[in-house]
N, C-alpha and C positions, 0 to 999 in steps of 0.2 A: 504494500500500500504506500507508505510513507505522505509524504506533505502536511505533518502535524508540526506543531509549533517542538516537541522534542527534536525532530530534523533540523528543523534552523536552526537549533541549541547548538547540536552536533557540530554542524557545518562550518560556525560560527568558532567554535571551539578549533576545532581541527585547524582554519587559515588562522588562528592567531598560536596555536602552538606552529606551525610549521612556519610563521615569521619567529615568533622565540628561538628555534632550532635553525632558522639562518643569521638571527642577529648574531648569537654563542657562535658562530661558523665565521664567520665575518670577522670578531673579534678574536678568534683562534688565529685565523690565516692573514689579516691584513694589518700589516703594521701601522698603516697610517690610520687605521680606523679606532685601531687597538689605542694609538695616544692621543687622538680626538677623544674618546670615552675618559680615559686618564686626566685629561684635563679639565673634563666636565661635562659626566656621565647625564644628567639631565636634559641636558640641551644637545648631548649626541644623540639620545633617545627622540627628544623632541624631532631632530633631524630625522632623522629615519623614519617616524609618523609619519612629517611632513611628504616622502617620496614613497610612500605606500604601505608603510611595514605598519600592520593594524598589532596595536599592541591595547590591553587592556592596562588600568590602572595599577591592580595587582599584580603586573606582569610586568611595567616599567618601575614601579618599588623595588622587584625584584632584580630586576636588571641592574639598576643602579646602586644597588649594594652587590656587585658580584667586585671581587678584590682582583686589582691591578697586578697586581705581582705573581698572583695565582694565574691566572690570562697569559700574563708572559713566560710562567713554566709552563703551563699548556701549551702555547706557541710552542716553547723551544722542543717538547715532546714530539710534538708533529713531525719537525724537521723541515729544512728548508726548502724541499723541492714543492711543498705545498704551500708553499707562504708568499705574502706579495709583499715586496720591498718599498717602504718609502723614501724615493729619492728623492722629493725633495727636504727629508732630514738629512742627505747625506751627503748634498751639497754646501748646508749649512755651517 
């Protein structure tokens, strides 16, 4: 059957966990993104709203207490071939 109001729960549920699971991806693998959050995880979040990433309230709380230094040993776990380099910190 479906098309009850529990469907759109679901659905709704589902596109905002699978933005959560590429923001955490994003912040794993992108260094520039990684120290935009570092420097102010709120307004990196806001950003990401802004260009589509549907996050709930509960879920940018969350985001914004995840620790910077714990992100950068998950980076470095991953290893380089999956990571994107920011060059313009490395020009600086």
């Amino acid at each position: 059957m479906g098309g009850g109001v529990g469907d759109v729960e679901d659905k709704e549920n589902n596109v905002s966990q699978v933005h959560v699971e590429r923001l955490i991806g994003l912040l794993a693998t992108d260094e520039g993104k990684r120290r935009q959050f570092t420097n102010d995880p709120r307004a990196f979040l806001e950003q990401m709203a802004e260009q589509g990433m549907e996050l709930n309230e509960c879920e940018r709380w969350a985001l914004s207490r995840l620790q910077p230094k714990e992100l950068a040993r998950f980076a470095e776990a991953i290893g380089p071939r999956l990571q994107k380099i920011d060059l313009k910190e490395c020009g600086s």
